[in-house]
N, C-alpha and C positions, 0 to 999 in steps of 0.2 A: 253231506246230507244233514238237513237240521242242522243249519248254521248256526241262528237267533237262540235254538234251544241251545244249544252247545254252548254258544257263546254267555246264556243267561245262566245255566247251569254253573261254568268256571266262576262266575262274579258271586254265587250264594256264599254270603256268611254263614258261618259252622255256629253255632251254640252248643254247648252241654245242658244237656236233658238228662237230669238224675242218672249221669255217666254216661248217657247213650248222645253220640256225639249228630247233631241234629241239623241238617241243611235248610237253608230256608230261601225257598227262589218262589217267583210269582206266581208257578202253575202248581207248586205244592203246597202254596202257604197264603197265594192272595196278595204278599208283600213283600217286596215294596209292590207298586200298581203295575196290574197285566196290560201291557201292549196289545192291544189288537193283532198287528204282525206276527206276535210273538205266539197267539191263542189259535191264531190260523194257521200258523202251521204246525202248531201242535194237533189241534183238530184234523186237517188234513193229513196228518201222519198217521194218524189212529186209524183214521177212512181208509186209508193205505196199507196199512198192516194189518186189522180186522176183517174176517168175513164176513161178521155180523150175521149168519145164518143161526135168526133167533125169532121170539116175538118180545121179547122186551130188554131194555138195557137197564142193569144196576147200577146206579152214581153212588159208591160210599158218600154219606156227608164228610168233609165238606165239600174236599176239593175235584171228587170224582161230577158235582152237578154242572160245573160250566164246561166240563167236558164234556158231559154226558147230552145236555139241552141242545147244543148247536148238529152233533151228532143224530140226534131224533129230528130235528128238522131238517136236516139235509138227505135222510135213509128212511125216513118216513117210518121208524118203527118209537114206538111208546118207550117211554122211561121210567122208572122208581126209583125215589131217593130209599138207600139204606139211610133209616135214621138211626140218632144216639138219644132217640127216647119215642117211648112206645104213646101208641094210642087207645093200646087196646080194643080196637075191631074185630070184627070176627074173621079168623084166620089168616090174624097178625102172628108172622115167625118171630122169635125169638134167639139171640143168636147173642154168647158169651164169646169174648175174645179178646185176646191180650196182644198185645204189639212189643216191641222193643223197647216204648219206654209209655206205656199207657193200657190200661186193660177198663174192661167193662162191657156193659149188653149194645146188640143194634136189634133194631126193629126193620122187618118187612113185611111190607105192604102192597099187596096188588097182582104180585105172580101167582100162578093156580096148577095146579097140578096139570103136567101135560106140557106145561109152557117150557120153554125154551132160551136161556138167557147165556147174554153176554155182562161180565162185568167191566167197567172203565173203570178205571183209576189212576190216581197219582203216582203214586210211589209204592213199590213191594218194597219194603224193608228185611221184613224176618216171613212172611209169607202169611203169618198167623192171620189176618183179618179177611184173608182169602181163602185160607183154607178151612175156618168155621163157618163161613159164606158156604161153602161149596157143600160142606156136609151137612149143614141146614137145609139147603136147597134139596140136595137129593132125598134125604130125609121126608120129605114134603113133595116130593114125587116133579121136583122142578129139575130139568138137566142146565149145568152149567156145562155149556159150551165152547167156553174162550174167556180169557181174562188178558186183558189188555191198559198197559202201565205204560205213561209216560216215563218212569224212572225206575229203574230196575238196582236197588242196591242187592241181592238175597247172592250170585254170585253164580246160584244154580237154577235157573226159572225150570228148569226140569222136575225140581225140588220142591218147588213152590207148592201146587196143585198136584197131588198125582192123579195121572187120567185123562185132564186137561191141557188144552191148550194154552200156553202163556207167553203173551208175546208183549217184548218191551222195544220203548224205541228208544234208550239208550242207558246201555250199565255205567251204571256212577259210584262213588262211593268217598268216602271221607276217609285222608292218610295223616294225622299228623295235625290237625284244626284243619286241615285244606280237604275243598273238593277236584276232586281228579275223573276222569274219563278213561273206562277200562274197557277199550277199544277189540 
């Protein structure tokens, strides 16, 4: 199952990120250049594993949006990017958050009290940008419903989110400068 992603996954070069040892394949980083084959079935994996019983999907910028666009067209439900900088509208969230090897604000835009979301994303690392996501959300009267990653390094998606659903479509993680598959 998910051959290409698999197979795109093993080939990611590891960098060091102020200690934090950092993968870099085309659907978490953009580069090297995303395959078509290789976004469709990422996309259709997502559609597969997701229930999407929502009215809107969350894209973190950046790399949650090309997952997240092809997914609204195909499921017919609306998207918003989480951005990494605000607009200042009226009943724009605000939302602090620190990752593994990067911390600062996201802004949201567009969900309303009542609504019902799923988030897409790339990679849970350490959970943190999903779970000040999630306590923003309810906070603001929004239910996060499901959270759904292409790449799961955290180790416990139980962990992740408590309350939530989190589902990944495949645990990875870096041993050594290598990336490995923890099947």
């Amino acid at each position: 199952m998910y051959e290409l992603l698999r197979k795109s996954f093993m080939a990611s070069p590891v960098i060091d990120r102020n200690g934090y040892p950092y993968f870099v394949n085309p659907i978490s980083d953009g580069v090297p250049r995303v395959d078509p084959a290789l976004l469709n079935e990422v996309v259709e994996g997502l559609i597969d594993l997701g229930d999407f019983d929502c009215d809107v999907i969350l894209a973190p910028e950046a790399m949650g949006i090309p997952l997240a666009v092809p997914i609204s067209l195909r499921l017919g439900i609306p998207y918003s990017i989480v951005r990494k900088r605000g607009y200042g509208l009226p009943g724009e969230i605000i939302i602090d958050r620190s990752t593994g090897y990067s911390s600062g604000s996201l802004y949201i835009n567009g969900p309303g009290r009542g609504d019902r979301a799923v988030i897409v994303e790339d990679t849970l690392s350490t959970g943190g940008t999903v779970r000040a996501l999630a306590l923003a959300l309810a906070s603001h009267g929004i239910r996060l419903v499901e959270v759904l990653a292409v790449f799961d390094k955290t180790g416990d998606l139980a962990d992740a989110v408590p309350g939530v659903r989190v589902k990944a479509m495949l645990r990875v993680g870096v041993r050594d400068g290598k990336p490995f598959l923890d099947c």
